[in-house]
C-alpha positions as CSV (number, residue, x, y, z in Angstrom):
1,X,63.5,62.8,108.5
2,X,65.6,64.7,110.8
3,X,63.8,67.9,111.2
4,X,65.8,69.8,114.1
5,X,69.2,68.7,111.6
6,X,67.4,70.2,108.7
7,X,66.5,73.4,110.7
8,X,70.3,73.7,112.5
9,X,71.5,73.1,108.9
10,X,69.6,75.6,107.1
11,X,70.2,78.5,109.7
12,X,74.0,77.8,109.4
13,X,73.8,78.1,106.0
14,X,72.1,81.1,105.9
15,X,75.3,83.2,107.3
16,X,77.0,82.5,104.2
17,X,73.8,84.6,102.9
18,X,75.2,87.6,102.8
19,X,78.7,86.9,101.3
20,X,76.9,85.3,98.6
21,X,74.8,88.4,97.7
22,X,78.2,90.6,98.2
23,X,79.7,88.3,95.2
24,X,76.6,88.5,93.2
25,X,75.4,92.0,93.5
26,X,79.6,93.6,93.4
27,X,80.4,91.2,90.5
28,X,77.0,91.7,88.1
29,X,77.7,95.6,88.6
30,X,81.3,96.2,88.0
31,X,80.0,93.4,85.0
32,X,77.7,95.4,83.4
33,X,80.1,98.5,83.4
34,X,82.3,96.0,81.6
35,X,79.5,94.7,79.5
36,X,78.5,98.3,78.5
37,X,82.0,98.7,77.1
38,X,82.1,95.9,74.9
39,X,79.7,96.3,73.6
40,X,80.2,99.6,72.8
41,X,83.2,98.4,71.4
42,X,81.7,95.8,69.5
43,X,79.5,98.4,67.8
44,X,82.3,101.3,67.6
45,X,83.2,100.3,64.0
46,X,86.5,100.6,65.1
47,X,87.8,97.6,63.9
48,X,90.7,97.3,66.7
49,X,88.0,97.7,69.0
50,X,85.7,95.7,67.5
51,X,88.2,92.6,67.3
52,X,89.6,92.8,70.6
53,X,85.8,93.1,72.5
54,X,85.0,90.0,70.2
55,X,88.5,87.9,71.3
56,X,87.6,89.0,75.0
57,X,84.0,87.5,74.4
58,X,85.4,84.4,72.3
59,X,87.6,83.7,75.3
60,X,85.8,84.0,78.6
61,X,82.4,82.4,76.7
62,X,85.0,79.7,75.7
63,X,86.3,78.5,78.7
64,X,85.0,77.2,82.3
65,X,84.6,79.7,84.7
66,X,86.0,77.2,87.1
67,X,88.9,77.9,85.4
68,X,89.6,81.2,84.9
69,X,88.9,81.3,89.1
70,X,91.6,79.5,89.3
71,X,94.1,80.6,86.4
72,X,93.3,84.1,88.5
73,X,93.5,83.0,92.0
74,X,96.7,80.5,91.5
75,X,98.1,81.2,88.0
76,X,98.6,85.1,89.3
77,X,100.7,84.0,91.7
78,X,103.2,82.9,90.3
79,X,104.1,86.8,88.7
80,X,104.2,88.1,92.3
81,X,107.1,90.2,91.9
82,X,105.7,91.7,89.2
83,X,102.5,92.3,90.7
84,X,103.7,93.6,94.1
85,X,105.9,96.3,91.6
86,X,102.7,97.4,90.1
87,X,101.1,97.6,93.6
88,X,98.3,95.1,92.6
89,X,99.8,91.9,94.8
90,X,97.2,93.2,98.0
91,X,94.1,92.5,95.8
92,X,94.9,89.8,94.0
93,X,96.1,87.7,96.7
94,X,92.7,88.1,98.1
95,X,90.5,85.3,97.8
96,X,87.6,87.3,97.7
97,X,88.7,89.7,95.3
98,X,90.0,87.1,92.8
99,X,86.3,85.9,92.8
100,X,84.9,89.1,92.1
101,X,87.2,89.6,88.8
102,X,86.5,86.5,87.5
103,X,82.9,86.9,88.4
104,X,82.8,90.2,87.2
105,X,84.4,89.6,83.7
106,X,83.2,86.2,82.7
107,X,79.6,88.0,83.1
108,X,81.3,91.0,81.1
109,X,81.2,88.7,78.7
110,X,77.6,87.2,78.4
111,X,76.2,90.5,79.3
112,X,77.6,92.3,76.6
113,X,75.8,90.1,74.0
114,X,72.7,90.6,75.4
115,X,73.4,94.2,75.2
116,X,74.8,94.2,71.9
117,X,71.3,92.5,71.2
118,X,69.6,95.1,72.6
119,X,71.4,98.3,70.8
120,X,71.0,95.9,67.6
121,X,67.4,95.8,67.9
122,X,66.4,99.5,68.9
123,X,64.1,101.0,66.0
124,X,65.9,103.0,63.7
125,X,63.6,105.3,63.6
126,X,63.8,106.1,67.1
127,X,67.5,107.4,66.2
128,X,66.5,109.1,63.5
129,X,64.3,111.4,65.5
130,X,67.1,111.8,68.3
131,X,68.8,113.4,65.0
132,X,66.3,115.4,63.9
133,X,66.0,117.0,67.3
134,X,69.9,117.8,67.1
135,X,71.1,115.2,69.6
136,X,75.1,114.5,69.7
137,X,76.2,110.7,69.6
138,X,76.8,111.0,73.2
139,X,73.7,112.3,74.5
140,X,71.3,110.1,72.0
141,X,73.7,107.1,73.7
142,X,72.6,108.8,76.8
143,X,69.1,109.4,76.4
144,X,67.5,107.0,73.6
145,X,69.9,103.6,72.2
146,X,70.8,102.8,76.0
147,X,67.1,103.3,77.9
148,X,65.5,101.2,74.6
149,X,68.1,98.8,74.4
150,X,68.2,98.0,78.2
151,X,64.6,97.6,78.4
152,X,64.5,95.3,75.5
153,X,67.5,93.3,76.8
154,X,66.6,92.7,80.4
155,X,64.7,89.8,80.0
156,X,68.0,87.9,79.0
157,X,70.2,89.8,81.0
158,X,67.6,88.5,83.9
159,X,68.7,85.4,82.9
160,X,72.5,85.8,83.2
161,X,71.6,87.5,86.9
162,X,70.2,84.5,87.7
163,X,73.1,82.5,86.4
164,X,75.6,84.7,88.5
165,X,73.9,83.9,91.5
166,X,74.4,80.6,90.9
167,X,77.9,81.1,89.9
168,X,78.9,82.2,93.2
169,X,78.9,78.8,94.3
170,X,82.1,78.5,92.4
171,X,84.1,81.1,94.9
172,X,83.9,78.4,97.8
173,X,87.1,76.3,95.9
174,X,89.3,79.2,96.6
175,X,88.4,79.0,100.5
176,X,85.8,81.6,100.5
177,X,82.8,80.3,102.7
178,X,79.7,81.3,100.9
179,X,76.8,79.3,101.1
180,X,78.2,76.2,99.0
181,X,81.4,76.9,101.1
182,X,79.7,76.2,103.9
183,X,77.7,73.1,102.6
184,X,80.8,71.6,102.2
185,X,82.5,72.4,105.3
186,X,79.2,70.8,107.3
187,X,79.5,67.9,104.9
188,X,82.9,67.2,106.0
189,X,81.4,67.6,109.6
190,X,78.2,65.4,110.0
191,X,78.7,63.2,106.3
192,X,75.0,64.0,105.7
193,X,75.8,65.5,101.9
194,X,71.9,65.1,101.1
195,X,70.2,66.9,104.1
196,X,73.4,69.9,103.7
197,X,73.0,70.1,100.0
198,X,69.0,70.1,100.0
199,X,69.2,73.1,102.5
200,X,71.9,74.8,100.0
201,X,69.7,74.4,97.7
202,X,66.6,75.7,98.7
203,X,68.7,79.1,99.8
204,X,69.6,79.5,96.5
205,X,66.0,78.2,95.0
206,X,64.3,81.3,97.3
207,X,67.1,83.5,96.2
208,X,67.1,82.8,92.6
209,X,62.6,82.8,93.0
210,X,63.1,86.6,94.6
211,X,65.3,88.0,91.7
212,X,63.1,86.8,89.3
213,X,60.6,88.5,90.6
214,X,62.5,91.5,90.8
215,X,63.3,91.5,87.5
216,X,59.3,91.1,85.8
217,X,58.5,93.6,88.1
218,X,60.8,96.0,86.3
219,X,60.4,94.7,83.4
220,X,56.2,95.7,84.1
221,X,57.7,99.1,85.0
222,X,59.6,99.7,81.7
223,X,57.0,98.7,79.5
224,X,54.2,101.1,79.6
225,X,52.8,99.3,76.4
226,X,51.9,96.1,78.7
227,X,50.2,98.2,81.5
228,X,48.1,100.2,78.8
229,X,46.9,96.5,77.5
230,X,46.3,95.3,81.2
């Protein structure tokens, strides 16, 4: 085994590090704002809003996020005129931030069903009191259904952080030289796909290892009924 390739490989790879996280951190919180709001929407009992947060959900869970990367980053360009009237043509001819929406609203998507599972499953009784102490819908949003439901969601919603991460990987097809970007770029190099690949890897392995820690740590944080028991 070729140790000093390995170790140039894997120190190359590591400046894509920090675009990666960029994608991945930007896109998972403009997401959740997103997610929020479909949810919300979901549960309005507005029934417009209700139907079009469920066709949003029914399409971008539907289809490949491949696909919608690409039906962003290429299909938009063929309504330039009309974008560059609206002023939106110097963002969306940016690589980077056609990856962001399409990060950013395919997670929309996932994340607002594990929300929607978390406001589903906060006690009832828990609103109740917020009533009897005379709280508005807006401030027992504020201060009760969204604390309880996050904290019973974020298990999953660690889940779908985790899969954003890896979805990243996806931005390097439209030129953007994350770490799978550059995998591919010192595959076309040296031809040694396994060693390159094997290094991407065990990036996104520590990366992915980290989060998860991150998230049971705050997840031991929220729940004051598991450090009572420990």
């Amino acid at each position: 085994m070729d140790f000093a390739f390995l170790s140039e490989t894997f120190t190359a790879l590591l400046a894509g590090l920090p675009l990666t996280l960029n994608l991945a951190l930007t896109s998972t919180v403009i997401g959740l704002i997103g997610a929020m709001a479909l949810a919300l929407s979901r549960q309005s009992g507005v029934a417009l809003l209700a139907y079009t947060a469920k066709a949003y959900v029914f399409v971008f869970r539907g289809t490949p996020l491949l696909i919608q990367i690409f039906l962003i980053y290429y299909g938009l360009g063929q309504f330039r005129p009309t974008l560059q009237e609206w002023g939106l043509w110097g963002v969306l001819r940016s690589s980077y931030w056609c990856a962001i929406i399409a990060l950013a609203m395919n997670t929309a998507a996932y994340g607002s069903e594990i929300i929607r599972g978390g406001i589903a499953a906060v006690p009832h009784g828990a609103i109740e009191a917020a009533q009897a102490c005379g709280m508005g819908p807006v401030l027992r949003l504020r201060r009760i259904v969204f604390p309880l439901a996050l904290r019973i969601a974020l298990p999953a919603y660690g889940n779908e952080l985790i899969l954003m991460v890896k979805a990243t990987s996806l931005a390097s097809v439209i030129t953007l030289m994350e770490i799978t970007g550059l995998a591919s770029k010192l595959i076309s190099q040296t031809y040694r796909s396994v060693e390159v690949f094997a290094c991407a890897g065990l990036i996104y392995l520590v990366l992915n290892f980290l989060l998860t820690r991150m998230v049971h740590a705050l997840e031991w944080k929220l729940s004051t009924e598991r450090r009572r028991t420990a």
